[in-house]
C-alpha positions in Angstrom: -41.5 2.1 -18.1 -40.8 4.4 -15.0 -42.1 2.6 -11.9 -43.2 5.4 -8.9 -43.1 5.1 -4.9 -45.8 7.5 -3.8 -45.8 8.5 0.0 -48.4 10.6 1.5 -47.9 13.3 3.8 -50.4 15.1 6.0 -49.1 18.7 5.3 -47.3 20.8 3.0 -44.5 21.5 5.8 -44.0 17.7 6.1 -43.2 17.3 2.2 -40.7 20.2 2.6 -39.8 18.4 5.9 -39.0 15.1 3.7 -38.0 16.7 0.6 -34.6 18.9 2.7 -34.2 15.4 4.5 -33.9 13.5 1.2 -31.7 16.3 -0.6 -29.3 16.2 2.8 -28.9 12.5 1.8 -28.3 13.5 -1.9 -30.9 11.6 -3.4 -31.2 13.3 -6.8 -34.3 15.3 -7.0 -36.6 15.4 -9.8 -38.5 18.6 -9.3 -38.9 20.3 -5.7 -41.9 21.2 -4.2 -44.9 22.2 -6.0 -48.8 22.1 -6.5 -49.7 19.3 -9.3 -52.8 17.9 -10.4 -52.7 15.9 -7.5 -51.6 18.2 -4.6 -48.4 19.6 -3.4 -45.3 17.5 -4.1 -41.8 17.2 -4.9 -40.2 13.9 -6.7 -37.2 12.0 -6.3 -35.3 10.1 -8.7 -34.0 6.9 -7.6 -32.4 5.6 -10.5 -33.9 5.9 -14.4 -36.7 3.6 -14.2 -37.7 4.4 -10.3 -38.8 7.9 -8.8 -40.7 8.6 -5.5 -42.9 11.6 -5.4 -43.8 12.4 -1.7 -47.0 14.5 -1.7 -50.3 16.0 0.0 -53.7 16.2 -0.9 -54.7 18.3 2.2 -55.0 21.5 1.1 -55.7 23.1 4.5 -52.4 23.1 5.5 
């Protein structure tokens, strides 16, 4: 079962913010940014059984 780490960010510029942060530290990434069901987000994976999805729901930014 794939366990998640959900952070939430206040604007689409902070996921891309965190999302060219994470990739400079090579974390493997998932997908990149993109609107979802649940907002914009991208999605990190951690290891197999661990991802962490940083995402907004504010959709005025």
């Amino acid at each position: 079962m794939t366990k998640q780490i959900i952070l939430e960010a206040e604007t689409k510029d902070d996921v891309m913010d965190i999302t060219i942060a994470m990739m400079t530290l090579q974390v493997l990434i998932l997908y990149e940014p993109r609107y979802t069901e649940l907002g914009y987000e991208s999605c990190f994976l951690c290891d197999e059984d661990l991802q962490i999805r940083i995402l907004t729901t504010n959709n005025n930014e």
